[in-house]
C-alpha positions in Angstrom: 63.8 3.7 70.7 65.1 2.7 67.7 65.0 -0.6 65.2 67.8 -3.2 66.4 69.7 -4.6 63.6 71.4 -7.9 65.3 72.5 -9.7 62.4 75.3 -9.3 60.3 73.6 -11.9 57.5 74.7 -13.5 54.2 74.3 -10.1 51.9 76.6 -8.3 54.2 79.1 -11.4 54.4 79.2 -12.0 50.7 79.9 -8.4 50.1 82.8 -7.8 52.3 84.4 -11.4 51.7 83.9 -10.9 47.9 82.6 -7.6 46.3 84.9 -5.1 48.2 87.4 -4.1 46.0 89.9 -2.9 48.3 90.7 -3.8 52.3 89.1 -1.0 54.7 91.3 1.1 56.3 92.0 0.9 60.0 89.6 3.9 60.2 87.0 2.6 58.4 86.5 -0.8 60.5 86.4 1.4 63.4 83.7 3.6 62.2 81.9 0.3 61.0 82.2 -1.4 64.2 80.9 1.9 66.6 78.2 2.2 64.0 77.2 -1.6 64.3 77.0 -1.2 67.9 74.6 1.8 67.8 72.6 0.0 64.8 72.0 -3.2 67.2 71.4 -1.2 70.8 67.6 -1.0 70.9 68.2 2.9 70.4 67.6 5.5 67.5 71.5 6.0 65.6 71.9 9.7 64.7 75.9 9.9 63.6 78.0 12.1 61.5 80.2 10.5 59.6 82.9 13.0 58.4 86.0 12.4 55.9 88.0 14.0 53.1 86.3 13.8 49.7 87.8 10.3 48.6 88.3 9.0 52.4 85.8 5.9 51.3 82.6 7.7 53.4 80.1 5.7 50.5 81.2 2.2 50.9 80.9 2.7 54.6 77.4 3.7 53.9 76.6 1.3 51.7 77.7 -1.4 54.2 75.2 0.1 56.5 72.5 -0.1 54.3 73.6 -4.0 53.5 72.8 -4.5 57.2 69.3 -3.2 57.0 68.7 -5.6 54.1 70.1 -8.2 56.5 67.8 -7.5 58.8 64.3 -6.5 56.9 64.4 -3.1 56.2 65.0 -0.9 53.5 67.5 2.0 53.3 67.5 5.5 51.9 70.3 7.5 50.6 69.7 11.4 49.6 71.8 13.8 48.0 71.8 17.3 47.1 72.1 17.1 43.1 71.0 15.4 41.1 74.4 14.5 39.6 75.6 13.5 43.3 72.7 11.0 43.8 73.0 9.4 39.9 77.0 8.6 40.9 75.7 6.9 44.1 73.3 4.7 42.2 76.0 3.9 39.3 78.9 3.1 42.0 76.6 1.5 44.4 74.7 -0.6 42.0 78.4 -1.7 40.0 79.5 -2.7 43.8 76.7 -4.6 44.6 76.2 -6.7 41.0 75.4 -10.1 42.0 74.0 -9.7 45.3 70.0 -10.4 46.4 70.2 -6.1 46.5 67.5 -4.1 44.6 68.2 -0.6 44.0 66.2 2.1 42.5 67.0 6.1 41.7 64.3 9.0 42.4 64.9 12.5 41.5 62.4 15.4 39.9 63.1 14.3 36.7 61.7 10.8 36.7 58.0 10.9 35.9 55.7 8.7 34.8 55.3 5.0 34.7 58.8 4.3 35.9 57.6 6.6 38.8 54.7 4.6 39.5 56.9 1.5 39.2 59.4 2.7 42.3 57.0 4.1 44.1 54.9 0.6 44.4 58.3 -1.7 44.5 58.8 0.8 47.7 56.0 0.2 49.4 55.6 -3.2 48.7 59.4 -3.9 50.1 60.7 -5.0 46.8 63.1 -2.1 46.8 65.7 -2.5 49.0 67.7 0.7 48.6 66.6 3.8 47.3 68.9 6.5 46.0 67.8 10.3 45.3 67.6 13.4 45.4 64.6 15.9 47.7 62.3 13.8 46.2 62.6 11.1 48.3 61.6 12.7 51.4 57.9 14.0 49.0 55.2 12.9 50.8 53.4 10.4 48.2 56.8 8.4 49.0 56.4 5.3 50.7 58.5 2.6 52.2 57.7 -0.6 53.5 59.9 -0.5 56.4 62.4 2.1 56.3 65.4 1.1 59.2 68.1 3.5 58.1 68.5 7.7 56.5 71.5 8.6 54.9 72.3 12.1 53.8 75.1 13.1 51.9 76.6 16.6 51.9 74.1 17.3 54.8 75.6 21.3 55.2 73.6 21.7 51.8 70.7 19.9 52.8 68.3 21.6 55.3 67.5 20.3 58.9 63.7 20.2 58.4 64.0 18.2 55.1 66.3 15.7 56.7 64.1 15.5 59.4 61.2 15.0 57.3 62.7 11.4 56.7 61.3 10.5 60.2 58.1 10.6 58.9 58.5 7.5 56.7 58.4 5.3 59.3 56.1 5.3 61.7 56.6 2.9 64.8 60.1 4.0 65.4 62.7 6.8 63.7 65.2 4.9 61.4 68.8 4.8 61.8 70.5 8.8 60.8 73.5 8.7 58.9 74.8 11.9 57.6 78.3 12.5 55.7 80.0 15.2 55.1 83.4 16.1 53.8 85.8 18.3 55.5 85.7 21.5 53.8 89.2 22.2 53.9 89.2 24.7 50.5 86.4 26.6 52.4 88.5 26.6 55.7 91.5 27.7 54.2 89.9 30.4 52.8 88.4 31.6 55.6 91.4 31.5 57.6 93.1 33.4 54.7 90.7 36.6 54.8 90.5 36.5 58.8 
């Protein structure tokens, strides 16, 4: 079983008709639309969504996590690097300026009170998005309601640490995302020593 996001609501609506700032490719709605279907089936999602580096893969999954606003739960979004997740958070929160969307970062290096202060806006539900590194799947993190997991670069990211973001939520397994880009460099080069 999985959470069953119905609505497409006004955050999602106000983003595409006025923060997108180009037109989705053909490929793009397509993925959108099959992933809209699984998100609102009454089932668990648990898709790949694979592209060249550039192929627009982020705003597709930061559409997906404007649905789980629209529909009451929170979203989390986990990178490899710390450099990886800090460019989510910058190009995610410059996309979605203006909107009823709070966003907070979480990697090692963030200790302290503005710890404390995420950590509590998590699990109170203020936070609608969070963006990090390994750190987000740490135990003494806590969400509200998490509805959807996104990984990026999954090969680098282990399949007992992305499954570890099960465990933050406990009546049902949120929505799985994971992205990946082709690894066309590494492909050729394989192909060139074989």
């Amino acid at each position: 079983k999985g959470f069953v996001f119905g609505e497409v609501g006004q955050v999602f609506n106000t983003f595409y008709n006025h923060h997108l700032p180009f037109s989705l490719t053909e490929a793009q709605k397509r993925v959108m639309r099959e992933i809209r279907k699984d998100m609102g089936s009454g089932h668990q999602m648990n898709r790949l969504l694979q592209g060249d580096v550039g192929s627009g893969k982020t705003i597709v999954a930061l559409m997906c996590m404007l649905l789980a606003a629209d529909n009451g739960f929170q979203s989390v979004l986990m990178a490899p690097t710390e450099v990886l997740a800090m460019q989510h958070y910058k190009s995610i929160s410059e996309l979605v300026e203006g909107l009823d969307i709070k966003i907070a970062f979480l990697s090692g290096s963030i200790t302290g009170s503005p710890r404390t202060e995420i950590l509590e806006s998590l699990k109170t539900g203020k936070t609608n998005i969070l963006i990090g590194t390994h750190a987000v799947i740490e135990e003494w993190v806590e969400f509200a309601s998490l509805g959807l997991a996104i990984t990026d670069e999954q090969h680098r990211v282990g399949v007992a640490q992305r499954a570890q973001m099960w465990t933050k939520s406990p009546l049902h397994p949120p929505h799985v995302l994971v992205m990946t880009a082709t690894p066309i460099p590494r492909t050729l080069a394989l192909t060139v020593y074989g």
